[in-house]
C-alpha positions as a Markdown table, in Angstrom:
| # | Residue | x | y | z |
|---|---|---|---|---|
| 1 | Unk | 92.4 | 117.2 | 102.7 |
| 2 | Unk | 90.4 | 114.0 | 102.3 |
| 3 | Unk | 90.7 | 111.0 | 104.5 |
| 4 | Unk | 91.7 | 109.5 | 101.9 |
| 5 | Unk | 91.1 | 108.3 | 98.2 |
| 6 | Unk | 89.8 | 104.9 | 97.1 |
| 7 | Unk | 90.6 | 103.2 | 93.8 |
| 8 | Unk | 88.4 | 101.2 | 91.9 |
| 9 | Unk | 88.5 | 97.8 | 93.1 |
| 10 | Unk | 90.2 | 95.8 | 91.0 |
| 11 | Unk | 90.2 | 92.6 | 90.5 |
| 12 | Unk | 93.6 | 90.3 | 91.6 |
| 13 | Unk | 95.2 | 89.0 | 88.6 |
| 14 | Unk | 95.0 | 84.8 | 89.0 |
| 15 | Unk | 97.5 | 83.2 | 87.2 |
| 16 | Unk | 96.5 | 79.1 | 86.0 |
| 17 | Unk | 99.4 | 78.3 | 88.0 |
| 18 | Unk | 97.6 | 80.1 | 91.4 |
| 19 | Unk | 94.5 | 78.6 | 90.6 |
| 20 | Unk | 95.8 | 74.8 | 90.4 |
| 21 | Unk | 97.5 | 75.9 | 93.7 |
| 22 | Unk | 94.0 | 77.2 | 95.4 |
| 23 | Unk | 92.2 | 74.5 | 94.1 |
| 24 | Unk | 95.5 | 71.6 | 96.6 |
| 25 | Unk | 95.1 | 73.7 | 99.4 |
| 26 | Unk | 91.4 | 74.1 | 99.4 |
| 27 | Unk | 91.6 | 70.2 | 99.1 |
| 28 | Unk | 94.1 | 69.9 | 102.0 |
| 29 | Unk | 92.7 | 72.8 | 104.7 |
| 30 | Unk | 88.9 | 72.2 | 104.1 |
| 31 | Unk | 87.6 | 73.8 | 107.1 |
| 32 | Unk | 90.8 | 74.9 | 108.4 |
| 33 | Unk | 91.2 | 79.0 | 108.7 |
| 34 | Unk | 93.7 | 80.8 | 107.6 |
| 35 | Unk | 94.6 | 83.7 | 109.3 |
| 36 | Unk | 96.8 | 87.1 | 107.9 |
| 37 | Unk | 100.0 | 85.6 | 110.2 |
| 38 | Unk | 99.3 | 82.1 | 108.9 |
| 39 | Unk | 99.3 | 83.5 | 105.5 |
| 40 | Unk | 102.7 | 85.6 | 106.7 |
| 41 | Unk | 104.7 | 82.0 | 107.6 |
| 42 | Unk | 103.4 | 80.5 | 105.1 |
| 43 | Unk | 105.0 | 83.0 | 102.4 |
| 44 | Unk | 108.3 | 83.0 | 104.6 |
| 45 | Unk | 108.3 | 79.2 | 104.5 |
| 46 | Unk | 107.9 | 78.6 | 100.8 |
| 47 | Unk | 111.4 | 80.8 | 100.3 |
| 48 | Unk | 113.1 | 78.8 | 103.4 |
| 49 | Unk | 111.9 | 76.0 | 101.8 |
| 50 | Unk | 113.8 | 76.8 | 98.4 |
| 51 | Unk | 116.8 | 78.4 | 100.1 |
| 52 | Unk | 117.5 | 81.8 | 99.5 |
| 53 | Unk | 119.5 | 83.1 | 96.2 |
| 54 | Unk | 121.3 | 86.6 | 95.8 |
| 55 | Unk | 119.5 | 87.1 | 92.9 |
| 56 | Unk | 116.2 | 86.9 | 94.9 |
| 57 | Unk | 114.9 | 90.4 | 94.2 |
| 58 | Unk | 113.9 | 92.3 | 98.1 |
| 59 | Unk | 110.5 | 92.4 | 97.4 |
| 60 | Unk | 110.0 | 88.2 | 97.3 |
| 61 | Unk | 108.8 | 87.9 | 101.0 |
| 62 | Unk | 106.2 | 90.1 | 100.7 |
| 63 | Unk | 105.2 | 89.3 | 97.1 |
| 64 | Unk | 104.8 | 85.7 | 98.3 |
| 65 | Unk | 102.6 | 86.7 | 101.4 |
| 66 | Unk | 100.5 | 89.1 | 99.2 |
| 67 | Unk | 99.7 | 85.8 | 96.8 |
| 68 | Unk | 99.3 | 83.6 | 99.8 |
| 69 | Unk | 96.8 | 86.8 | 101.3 |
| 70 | Unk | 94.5 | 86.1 | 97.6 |
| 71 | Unk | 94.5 | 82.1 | 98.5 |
| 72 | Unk | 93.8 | 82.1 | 102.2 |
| 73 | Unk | 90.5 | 84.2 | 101.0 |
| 74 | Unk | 89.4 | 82.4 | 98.2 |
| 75 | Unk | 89.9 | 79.4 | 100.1 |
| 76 | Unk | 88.4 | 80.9 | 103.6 |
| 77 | Unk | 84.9 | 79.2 | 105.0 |
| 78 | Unk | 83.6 | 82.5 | 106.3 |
| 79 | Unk | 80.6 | 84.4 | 104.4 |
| 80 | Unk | 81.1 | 88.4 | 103.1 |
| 81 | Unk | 78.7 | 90.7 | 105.4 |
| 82 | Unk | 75.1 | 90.6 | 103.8 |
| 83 | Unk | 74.0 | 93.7 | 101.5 |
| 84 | Unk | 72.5 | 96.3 | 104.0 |
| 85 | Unk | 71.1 | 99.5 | 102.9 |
| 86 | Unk | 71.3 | 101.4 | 105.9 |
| 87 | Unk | 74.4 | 100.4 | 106.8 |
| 88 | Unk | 75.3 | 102.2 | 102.9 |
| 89 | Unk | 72.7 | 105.3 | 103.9 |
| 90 | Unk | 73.8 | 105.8 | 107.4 |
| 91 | Unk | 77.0 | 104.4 | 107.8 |
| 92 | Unk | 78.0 | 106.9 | 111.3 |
| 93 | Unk | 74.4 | 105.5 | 113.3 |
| 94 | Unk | 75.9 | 101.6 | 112.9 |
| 95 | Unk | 77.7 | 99.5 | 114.8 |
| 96 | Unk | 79.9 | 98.1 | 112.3 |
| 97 | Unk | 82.5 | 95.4 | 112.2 |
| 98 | Unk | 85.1 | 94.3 | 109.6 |
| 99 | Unk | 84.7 | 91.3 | 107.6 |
| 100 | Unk | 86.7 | 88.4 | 108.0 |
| 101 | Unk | 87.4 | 88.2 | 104.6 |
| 102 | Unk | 88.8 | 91.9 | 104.2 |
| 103 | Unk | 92.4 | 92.0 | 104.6 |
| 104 | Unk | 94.1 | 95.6 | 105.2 |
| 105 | Unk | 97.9 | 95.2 | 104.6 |
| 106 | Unk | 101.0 | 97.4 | 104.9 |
| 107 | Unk | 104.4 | 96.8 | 102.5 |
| 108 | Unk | 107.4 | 98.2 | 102.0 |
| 109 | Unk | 107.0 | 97.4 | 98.1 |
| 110 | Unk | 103.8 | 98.3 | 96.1 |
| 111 | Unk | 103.6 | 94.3 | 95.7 |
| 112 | Unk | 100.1 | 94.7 | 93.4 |
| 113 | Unk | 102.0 | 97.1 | 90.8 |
| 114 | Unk | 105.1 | 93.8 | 90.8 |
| 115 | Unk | 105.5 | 92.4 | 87.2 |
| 116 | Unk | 108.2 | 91.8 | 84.4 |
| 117 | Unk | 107.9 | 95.7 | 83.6 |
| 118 | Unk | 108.3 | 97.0 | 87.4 |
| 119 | Unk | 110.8 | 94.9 | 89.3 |
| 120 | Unk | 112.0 | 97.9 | 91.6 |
| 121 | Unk | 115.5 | 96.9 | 93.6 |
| 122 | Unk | 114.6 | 99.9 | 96.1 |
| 123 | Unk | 111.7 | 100.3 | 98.2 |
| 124 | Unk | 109.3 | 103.7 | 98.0 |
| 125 | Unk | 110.0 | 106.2 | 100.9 |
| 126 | Unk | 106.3 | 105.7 | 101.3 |
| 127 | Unk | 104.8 | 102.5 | 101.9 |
| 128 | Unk | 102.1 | 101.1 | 100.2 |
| 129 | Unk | 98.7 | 100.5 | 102.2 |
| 130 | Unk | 96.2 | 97.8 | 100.1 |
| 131 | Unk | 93.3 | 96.3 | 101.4 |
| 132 | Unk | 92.2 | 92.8 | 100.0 |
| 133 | Unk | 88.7 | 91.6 | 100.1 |
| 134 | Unk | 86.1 | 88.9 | 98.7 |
| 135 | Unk | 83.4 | 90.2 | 97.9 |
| 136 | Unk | 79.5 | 89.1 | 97.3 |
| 137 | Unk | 80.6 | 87.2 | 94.2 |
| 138 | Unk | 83.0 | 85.5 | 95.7 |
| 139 | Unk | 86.0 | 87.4 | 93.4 |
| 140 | Unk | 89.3 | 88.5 | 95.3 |
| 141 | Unk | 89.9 | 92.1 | 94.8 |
| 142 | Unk | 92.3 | 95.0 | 96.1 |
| 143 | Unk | 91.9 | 98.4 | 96.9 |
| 144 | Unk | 95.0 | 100.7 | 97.1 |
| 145 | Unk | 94.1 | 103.5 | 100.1 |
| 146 | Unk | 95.6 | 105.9 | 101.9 |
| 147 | Unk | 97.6 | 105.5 | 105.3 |
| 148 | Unk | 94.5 | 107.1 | 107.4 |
| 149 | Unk | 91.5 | 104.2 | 105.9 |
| 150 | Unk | 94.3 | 102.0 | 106.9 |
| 151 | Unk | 94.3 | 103.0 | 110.6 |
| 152 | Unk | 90.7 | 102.7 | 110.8 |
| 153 | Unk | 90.4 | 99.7 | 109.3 |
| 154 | Unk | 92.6 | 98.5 | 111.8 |
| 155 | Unk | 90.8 | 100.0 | 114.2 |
| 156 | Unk | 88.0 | 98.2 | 113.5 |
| 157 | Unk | 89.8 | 94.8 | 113.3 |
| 158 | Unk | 91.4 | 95.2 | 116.9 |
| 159 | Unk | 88.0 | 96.4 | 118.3 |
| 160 | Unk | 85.5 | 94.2 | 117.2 |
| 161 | Unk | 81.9 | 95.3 | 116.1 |
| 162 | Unk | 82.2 | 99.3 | 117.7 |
| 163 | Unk | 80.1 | 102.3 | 117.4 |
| 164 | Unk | 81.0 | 103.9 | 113.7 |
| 165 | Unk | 81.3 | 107.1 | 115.4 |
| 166 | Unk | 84.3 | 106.1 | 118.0 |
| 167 | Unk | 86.6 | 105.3 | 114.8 |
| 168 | Unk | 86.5 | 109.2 | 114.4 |
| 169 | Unk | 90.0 | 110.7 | 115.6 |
| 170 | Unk | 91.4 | 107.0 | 114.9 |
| 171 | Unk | 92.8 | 107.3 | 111.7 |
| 172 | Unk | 96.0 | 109.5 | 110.3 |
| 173 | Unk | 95.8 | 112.9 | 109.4 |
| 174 | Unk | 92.7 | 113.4 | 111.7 |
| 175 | Unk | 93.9 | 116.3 | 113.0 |
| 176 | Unk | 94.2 | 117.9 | 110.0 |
| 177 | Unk | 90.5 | 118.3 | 109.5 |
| 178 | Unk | 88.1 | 120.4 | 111.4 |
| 179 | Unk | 85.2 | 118.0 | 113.0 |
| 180 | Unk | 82.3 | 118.2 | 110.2 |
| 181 | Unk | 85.2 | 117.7 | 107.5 |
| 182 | Unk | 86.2 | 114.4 | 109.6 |
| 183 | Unk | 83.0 | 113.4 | 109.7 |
| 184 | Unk | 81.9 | 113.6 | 106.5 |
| 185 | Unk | 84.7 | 111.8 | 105.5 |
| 186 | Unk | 84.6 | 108.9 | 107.5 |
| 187 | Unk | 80.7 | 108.7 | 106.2 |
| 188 | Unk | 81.8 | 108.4 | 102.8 |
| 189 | Unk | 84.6 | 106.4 | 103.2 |
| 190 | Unk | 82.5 | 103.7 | 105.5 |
| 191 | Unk | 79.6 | 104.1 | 102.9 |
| 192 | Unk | 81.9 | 102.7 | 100.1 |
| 193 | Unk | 83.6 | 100.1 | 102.2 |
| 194 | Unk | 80.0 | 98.9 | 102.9 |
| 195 | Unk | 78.9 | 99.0 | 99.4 |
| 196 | Unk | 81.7 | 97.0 | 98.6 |
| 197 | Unk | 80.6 | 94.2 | 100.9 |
| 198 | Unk | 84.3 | 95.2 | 103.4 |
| 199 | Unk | 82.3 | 95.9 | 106.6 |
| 200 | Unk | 79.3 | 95.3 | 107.9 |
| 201 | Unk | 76.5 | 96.1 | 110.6 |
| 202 | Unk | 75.0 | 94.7 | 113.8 |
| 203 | Unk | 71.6 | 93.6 | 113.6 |
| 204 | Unk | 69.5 | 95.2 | 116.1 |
| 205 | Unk | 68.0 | 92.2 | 117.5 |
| 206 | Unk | 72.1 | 91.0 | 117.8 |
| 207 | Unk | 72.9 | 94.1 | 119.7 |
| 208 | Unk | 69.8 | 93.4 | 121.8 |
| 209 | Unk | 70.6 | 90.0 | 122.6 |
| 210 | Unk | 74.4 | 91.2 | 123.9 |
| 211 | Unk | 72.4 | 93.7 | 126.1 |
| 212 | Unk | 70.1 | 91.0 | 127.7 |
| 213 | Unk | 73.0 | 88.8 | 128.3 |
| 214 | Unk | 73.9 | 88.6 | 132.1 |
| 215 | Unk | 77.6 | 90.0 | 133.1 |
């Protein structure tokens, strides 16, 4: 059973009318960060603001929240992690962090499959798991994975920059794979997320410097 199983990125559809909006709020919040929450009340605020309807379909909230998620990052200051080859090579002998401009996201609705031919009333039994990124080129795109890349993508967010190796055993379904099974999944799975510009690596001199520091 493999950790789990990556789609091609794809690019998030941008409507005219999302890219007038990007183009006020980058205007407004230059500088300003915007955060996964802030996205969150932002979403929630917009359908406050316009009252709610019984025709509003059960997936609005979160359909709102996953446009505001493709704004906050194409408006967000931060740079994607620089292109490193080792980090691609040798993912498992890093110490790797998440970018700040990689986004993983849990929904009760598949919100990216939403559009005049799929307006489900009902949510899944499963929920959907999408991880939204900018990349190198400064494009939005979304990955659909699995529930365990979720976990350790998480993992990484709460932690920090940590040794690729202590993510092992913090993802779903771990325990359904013998050790070198595990492993090699997690190095295939971190290999891609690099390539793709998701996480990144601590410079050695960086990870020096942290050691040197007095406690």
């Amino acid at each position: 059973m493999r950790l789990t199983a990556l789609i091609t990125p794809s690019p998030l559809p941008r409507s005219k009318a999302t890219v007038t909006r990007w183009a006020a709020i980058k205007r407004r919040r230059k500088g300003a960060r915007i955060t996964r929450s802030a996205a969150f009340y932002a979403a929630r605020n917009l359908q406050n603001e316009r009252g709610r309807h019984e025709e509003d379909p059960p997936f609005l909230l979160e359909l709102a929240h996953y446009e505001w998620v493709e704004l906050a990052l194409l408006i967000a200051e931060e740079s994607p992690p620089e292109e490193n080859p080792a980090l691609v090579e040798q993912p498992l002998s890093q110490t790797i962090y998440l970018s700040e401009l990689a986004w993983p996201l849990a929904y009760r609705f598949p919100v990216h499959r939403i559009g005049p031919d799929y307006l489900p009333s009902v949510p899944p039994e499963e929920p959907t798991f999408l991880l939204v990124y900018r990349d190198r080129g400064d494009e939005v795109n979304f990955l659909e994975i699995g529930a365990g890349a979720y976990q350790l993508l998480e993992a990484l967010q709460r932690g920090g920059p940590i040794e690729a190796r202590d993510v092992i055993g913090e993802t779903a379904f771990a325990g359904d794979l013998d050790e070198e099974a595990l492993t090699r999944s997690h190095l295939e799975l971190l290999s891609e997320l690099a390539k793709l510009s998701v996480i990144g690596a601590r410079r050695a001199t960086d990870q020096m410097s942290r050691s040197d520091a007095p406690s």
